[in-house]
C-alpha positions as CSV (number, residue, x, y, z in Angstrom):
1,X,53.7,86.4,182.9
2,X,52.7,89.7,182.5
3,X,50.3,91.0,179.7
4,X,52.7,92.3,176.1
5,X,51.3,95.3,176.7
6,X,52.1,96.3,180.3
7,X,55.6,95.8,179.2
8,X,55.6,99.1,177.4
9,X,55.4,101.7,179.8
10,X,54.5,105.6,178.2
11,X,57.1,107.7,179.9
12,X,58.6,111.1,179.5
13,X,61.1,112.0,177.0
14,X,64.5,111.3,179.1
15,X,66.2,114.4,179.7
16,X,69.7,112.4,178.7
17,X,68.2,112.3,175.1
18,X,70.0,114.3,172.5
19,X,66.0,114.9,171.4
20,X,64.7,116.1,175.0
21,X,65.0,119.8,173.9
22,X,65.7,120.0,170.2
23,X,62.7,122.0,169.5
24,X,61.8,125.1,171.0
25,X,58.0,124.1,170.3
26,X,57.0,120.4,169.8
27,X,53.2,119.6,168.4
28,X,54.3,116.3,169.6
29,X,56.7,114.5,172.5
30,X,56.2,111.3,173.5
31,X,58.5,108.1,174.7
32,X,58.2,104.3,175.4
33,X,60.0,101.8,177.3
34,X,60.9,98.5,177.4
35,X,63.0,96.4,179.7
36,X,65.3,94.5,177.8
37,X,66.2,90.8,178.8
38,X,69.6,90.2,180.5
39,X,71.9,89.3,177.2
40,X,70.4,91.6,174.9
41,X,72.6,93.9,172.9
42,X,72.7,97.2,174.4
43,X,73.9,98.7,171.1
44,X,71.5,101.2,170.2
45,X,72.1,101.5,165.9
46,X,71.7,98.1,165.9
47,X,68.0,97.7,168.6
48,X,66.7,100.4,166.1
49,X,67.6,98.4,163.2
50,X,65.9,95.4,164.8
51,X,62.8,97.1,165.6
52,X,62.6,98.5,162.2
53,X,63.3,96.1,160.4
54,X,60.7,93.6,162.1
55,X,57.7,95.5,162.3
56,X,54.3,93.2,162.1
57,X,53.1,93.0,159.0
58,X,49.5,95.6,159.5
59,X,52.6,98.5,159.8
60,X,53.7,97.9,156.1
61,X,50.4,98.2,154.4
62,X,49.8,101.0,156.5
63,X,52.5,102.7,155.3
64,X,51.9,101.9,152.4
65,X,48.2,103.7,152.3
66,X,50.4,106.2,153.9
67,X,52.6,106.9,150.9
68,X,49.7,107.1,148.2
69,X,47.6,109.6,150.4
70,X,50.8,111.9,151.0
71,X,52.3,111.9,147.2
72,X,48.9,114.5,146.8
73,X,50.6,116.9,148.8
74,X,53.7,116.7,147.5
75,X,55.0,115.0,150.5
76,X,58.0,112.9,150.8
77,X,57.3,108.9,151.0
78,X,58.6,105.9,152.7
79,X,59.3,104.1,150.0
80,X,61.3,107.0,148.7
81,X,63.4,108.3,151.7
82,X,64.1,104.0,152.4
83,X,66.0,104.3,148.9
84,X,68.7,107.3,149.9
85,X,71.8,106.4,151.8
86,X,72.5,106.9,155.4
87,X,69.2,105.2,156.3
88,X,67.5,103.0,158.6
89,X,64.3,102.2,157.1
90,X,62.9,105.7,155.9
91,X,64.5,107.5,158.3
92,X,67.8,109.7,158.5
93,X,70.5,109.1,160.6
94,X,71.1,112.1,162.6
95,X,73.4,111.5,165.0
96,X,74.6,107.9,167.1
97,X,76.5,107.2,170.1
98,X,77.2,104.3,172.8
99,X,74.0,104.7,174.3
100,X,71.4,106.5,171.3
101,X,70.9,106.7,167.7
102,X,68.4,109.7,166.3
103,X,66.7,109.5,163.2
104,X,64.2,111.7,161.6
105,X,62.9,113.5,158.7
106,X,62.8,117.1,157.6
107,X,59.8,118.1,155.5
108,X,58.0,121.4,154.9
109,X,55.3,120.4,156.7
110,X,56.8,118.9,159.5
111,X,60.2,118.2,161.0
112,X,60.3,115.1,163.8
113,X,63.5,113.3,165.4
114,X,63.2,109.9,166.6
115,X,65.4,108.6,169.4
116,X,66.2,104.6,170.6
117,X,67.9,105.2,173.7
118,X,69.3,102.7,175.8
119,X,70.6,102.6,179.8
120,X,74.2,102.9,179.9
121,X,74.5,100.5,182.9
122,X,72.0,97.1,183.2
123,X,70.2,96.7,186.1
124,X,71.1,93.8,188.8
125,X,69.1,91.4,187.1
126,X,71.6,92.3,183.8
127,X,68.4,93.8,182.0
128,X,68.8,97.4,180.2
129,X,66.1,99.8,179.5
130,X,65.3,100.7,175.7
131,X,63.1,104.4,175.6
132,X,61.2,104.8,171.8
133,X,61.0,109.1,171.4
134,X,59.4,110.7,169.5
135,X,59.8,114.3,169.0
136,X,57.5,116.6,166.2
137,X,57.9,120.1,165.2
138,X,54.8,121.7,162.6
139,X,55.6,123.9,160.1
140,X,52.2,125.0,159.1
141,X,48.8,124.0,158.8
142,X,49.2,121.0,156.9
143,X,51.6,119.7,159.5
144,X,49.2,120.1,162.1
145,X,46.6,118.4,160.3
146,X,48.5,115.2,159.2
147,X,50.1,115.0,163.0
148,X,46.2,115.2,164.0
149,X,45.3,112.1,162.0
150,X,48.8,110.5,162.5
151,X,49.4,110.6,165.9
152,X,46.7,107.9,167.1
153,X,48.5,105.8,164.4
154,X,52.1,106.8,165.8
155,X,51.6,105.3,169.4
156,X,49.9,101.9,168.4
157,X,52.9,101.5,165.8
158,X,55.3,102.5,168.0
159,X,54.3,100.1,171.2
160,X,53.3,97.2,168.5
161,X,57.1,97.6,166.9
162,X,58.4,97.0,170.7
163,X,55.9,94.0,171.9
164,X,56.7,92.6,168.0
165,X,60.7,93.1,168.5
166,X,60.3,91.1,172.0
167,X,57.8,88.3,171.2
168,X,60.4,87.1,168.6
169,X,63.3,88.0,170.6
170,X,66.0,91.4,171.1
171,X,69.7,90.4,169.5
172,X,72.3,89.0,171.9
173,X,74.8,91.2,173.0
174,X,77.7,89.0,172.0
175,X,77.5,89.4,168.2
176,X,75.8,92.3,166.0
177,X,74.2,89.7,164.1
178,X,73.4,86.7,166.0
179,X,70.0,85.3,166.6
180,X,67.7,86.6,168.3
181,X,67.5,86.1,172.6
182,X,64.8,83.9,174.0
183,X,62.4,85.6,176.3
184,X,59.3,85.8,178.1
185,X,57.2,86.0,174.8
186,X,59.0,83.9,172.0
187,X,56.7,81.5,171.0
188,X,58.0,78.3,172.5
């Protein structure tokens, strides 16, 4: 069985992502991936609600330190954006499809677009590919300097959100909201 974390993989923002080239300059691009087990839901609003949604525990209270630092500058907060409508989590819908859903965040700071992108057709074992992007565009100086101490943070809460979502198991493809499929890393 292979280690949780060489099933994330850092890869290149897909250039089928409605993110890929949103910005003319990005202070940040990266992606993830992770192969989903055969039976998982392909249904991208719903994997980004599931990641989201069962992020370990360390991701909270980090947000949480987040939200007390950034109310000094007058920046908008987690707990704030979760409470407005057309929301997963914190973060804006932006756009959805059969194959992405983009969220984000405009601030005056800083602008970013998240993407949870999954492959149209499953590969011969019946397993699809889920990509994680991340897109950021500064503003000013301020931007810059929050993406500098953020961006560390970003990664490990991105690939811990994936190796989370899997170890207790992706939704079924069947049913938006059956349980969760058994895999390689449920606890048995």
């Amino acid at each position: 069985m292979p280690r949780e974390s060489q099933l994330i993989t850092s890869v290149p923002v897909p250039s089928r992502s409605g993110i890929s080239h949103l910005y003319t300059s990005m202070n940040l691009a990266d992606a993830f991936a992770i192969r989903l087990p055969a039976g998982t839901s392909s249904n991208p609003d719903l994997l980004a609600q599931f990641i989201l949604s069962h992020q370990p525990p360390w991701i909270g209270w980090l947000t949480q330190v987040r939200d007390i630092i950034v109310v000094c500058f007058g920046l908008k907060t987690a707990k704030h954006l979760a409470s407005l409508a057309n929301r997963i989590g914190p973060f804006k819908v932006y756009s959805t499809n059969q194959t992405e859903i983009v969220l984000g965040e405009d601030d005056k700071h800083l602008d970013f677009r998240i993407s949870v992108l999954c492959s149209e057709e499953a590969e011969p074992e019946g397993c699809h590919q889920l990509v994680f992007s991340t897109v950021v565009q500064c503003h000013n100086r301020l931007g810059r300097a929050y993406l500098f101490i953020i961006a560390p943070f970003h990664r490990l809460v991105v690939k811990a959100s994936l190796i989370h979502a899997a170890r207790i198991g992706w939704p079924l493809a069947t049913s938006p909201n059956s349980l969760p499929a058994k895999n390689a890393l449920a606890p048995r």
